[in-house]
N, C-alpha and C positions, 0 to 999 in steps of 0.2 A: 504494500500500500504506500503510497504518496506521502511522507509527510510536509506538515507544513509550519512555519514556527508564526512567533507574533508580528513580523513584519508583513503577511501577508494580507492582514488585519487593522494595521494602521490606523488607515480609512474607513475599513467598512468590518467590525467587531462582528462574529457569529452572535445574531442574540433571538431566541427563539422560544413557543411555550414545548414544554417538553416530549407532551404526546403528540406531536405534529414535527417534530425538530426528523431532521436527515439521520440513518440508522445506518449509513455507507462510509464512516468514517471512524475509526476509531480514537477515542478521547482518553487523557488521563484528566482529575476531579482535582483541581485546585485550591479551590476551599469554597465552604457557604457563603455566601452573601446573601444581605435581602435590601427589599425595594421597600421605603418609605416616603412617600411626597404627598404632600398637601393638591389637591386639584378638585376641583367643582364642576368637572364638565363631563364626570360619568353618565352615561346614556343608558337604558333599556335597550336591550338587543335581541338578537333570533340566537342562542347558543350553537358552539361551535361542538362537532364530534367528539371532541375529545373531554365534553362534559357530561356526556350521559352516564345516568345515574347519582348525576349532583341533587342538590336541593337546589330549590326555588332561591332561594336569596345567591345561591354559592351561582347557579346561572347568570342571575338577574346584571352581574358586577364581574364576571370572572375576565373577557374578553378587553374592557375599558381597560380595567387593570391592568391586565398582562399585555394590553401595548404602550400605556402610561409608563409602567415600571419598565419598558424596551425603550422607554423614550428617554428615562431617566439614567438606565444603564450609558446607552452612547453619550448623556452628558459625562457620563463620570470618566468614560474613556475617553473623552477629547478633552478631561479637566485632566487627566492623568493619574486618574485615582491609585494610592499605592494598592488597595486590594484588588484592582483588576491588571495593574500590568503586568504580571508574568503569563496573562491569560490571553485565549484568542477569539473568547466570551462568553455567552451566560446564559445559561438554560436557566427557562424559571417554570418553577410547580405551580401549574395554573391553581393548583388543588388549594394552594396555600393563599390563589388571591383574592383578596375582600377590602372592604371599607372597614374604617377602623376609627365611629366618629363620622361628622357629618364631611366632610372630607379630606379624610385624611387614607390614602392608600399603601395597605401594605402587601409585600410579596416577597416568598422564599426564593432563593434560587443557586446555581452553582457554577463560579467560573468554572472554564473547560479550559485547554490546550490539548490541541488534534497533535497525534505522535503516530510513529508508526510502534505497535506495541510487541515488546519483547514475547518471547516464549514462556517466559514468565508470567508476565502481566496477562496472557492470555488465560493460561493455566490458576492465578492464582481469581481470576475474574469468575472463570468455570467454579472453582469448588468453593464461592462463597456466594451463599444464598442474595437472593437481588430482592431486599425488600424494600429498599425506598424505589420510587419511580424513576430517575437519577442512575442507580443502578441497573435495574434493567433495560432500559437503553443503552447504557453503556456494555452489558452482555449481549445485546441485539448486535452492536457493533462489532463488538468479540468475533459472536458466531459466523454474521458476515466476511471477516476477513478472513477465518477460517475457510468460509467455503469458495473465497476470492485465490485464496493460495491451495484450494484443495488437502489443509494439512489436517490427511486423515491417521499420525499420531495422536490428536485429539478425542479422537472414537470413544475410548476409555470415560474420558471427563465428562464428554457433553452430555452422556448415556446417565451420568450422576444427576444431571438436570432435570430429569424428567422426572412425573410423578413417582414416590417412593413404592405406592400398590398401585399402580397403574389395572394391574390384573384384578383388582376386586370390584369398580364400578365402572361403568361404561362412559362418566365424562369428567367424573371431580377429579381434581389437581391438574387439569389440562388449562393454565392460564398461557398468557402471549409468551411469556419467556423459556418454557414448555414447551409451548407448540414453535417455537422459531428453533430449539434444537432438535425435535423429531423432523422437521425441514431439511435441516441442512444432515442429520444421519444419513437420509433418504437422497441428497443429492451428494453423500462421497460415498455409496453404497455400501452402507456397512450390514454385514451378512450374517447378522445376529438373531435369527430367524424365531428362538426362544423370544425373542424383546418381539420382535412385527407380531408371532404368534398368540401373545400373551395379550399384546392391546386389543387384536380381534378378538379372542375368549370371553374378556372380556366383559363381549356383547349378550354373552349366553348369563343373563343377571335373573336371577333368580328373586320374582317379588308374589305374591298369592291377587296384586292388581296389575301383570301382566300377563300378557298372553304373545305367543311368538309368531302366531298368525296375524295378530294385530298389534307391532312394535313398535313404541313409545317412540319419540323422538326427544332426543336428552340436547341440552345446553347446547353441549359441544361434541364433534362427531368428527369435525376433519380428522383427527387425529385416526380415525380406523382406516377414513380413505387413502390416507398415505399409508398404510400399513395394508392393506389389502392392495395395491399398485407395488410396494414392492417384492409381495409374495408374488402376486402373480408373474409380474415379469423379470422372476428371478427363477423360474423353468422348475424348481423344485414341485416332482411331481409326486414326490412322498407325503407333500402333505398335501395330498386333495383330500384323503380319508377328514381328516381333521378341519376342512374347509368346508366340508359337507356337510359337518355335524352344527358346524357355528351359522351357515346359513340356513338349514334346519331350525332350529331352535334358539338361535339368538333373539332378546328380546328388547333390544336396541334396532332402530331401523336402519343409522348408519354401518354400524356392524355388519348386519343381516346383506344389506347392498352391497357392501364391498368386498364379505365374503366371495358372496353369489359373481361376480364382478371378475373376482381376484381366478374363480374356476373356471368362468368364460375366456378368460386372457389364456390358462394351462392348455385349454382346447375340449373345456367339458363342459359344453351349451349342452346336450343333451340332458347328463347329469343336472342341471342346473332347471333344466324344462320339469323334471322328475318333482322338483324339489318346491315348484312353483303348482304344479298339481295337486300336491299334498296339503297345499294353505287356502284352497281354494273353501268358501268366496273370500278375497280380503282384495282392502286396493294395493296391498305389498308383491300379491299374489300377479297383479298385473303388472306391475313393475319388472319384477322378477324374469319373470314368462315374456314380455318385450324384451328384456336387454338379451337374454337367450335366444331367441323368435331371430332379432337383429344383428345377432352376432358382435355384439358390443363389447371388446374388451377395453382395458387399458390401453391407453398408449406409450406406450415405453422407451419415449425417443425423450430426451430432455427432462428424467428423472430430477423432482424436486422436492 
């Protein structure tokens, strides 16, 4: 990766809110800062993506702020502020921005300097949990240039990221930083077939208010899709036995499809037509029976 130091930045300082900031770059954390300025010209606005699931007030103010305190930051770096000059700028936690007072604005946030990050920094990035938001972008950016340099010594660590029981429920602990290293396992093809196997199992969730003809659709699912794409187009035809049973009986809907999917791609639509008779009537059942009927597999070219 590129690096780039604080001359590049002069003029024009990276300043961004954080769940919208660039995830192609890798950063080291320079230290906290935060935004405090007096200003009176807060507006009512449409919320931006990266507030959902805020509250009414945390909406009503989060955007003013977080370009108010981007306004305040470039003052501080054309004033030459000593806590941002080693920096090449400032991500700020939209989460953290509000009114404080009738106008008085505050915001958290954290100088960066973009580096190209050691073997180290990678590694020590991987095996520590990302619980500020700060963090996990900065492991987004990790995994990123991980899979920029294809360095699939990383296999080991990134596998640590993922949920701890991934195999006991069909979507909890599958958040963004989760799902950005099952991403990138799947694009340096790591052929841990126990790990792909285990996320589609899974699906076969066992509740006395499910039924496998008729499969819940849960939170979060991509994670079976890329696990069912990489079984399938990784020609392992030992495990159709075991693909047949999760699409059978899995009681997840995304499981159940990407099983059924993953044994279309081995070259077992037939098998797969069987399996869609058997759930008959359900609308899964039509799904099923189409992607088999159409011969729909995976496609296997540009693994991600």
């Amino acid at each position: 990766m590129q690096g780039s130091g604080r001359g590049a930045f002069e003029q024009h300082p990276y300043i961004s809110e954080i769940g919208v900031a660039q995830d192609t770059r890798y950063f080291r954390i320079v230290e906290k800062v935060r935004c405090d300025e007096f200003d009176t010209t807060i507006l009512v606005f449409n919320p931006p993506e990266w507030t959902t699931g805020w509250t009414r007030r945390q909406m009503l103010y989060a955007r003013p702020v977080v370009e108010r305190c981007g306004r305040a930051f470039r003052e501080r770096y054309d004033q030459g502020d000593p806590a941002l000059k080693d920096s090449d700028g400032v991500l700020i936690d939209g989460q953290t921005a509000g009114l404080s007072g009738e106008a008085r604005i505050v915001g958290d946030g954290w100088a960066i300097k973009f580096a190209d990050p050691t073997k180290e920094d990678i590694s020590q990035r991987l095996k520590t949990p990302a619980k500020r938001s700060i963090d996990l972008l900065q492991l987004r950016t990790a995994l990123n240039w991980i899979k920029t340099h294809q360095a699939a010594e990383f296999i080991p660590e990134i596998r640590a990221v993922l949920p701890g029981s991934f195999d006991e429920h069909p979507s909890r602990g599958w958040g963004e930083g989760e799902m950005s290293a099952l991403r990138v396992l799947a694009n340096l093809g790591d052929k841990d077939f126990v790990l792909w196997m285990g996320i589609l199992r899974a699906g076969v969730y066992k509740s006395q208010h499910l039924d496998a003809r008729y499969p819940a659709i849960f939170e979060r699912g991509e994670h079976a899709l890329i696990a069912g794409k990489v079984v399938g187009c990784s020609g392992q035809r030992d495990l159709i036995s075991e693909l047949e049973k999760i699409a059978r009986n899995s009681t997840a809907a995304a499981h159940k499809m990407a099983a059924a999917q993953a044994l279309v791609t081995l070259g077992e639509r037939e098998r797969v037509q069987r399996i869609a008779q058997e759930m008959k009537p359900s609308p899964t059942e039509q799904l099923i029976s189409n992607m088999a009927r159409s011969n729909l597999p995976y496609s296997c070219t540009g693994m991600s």
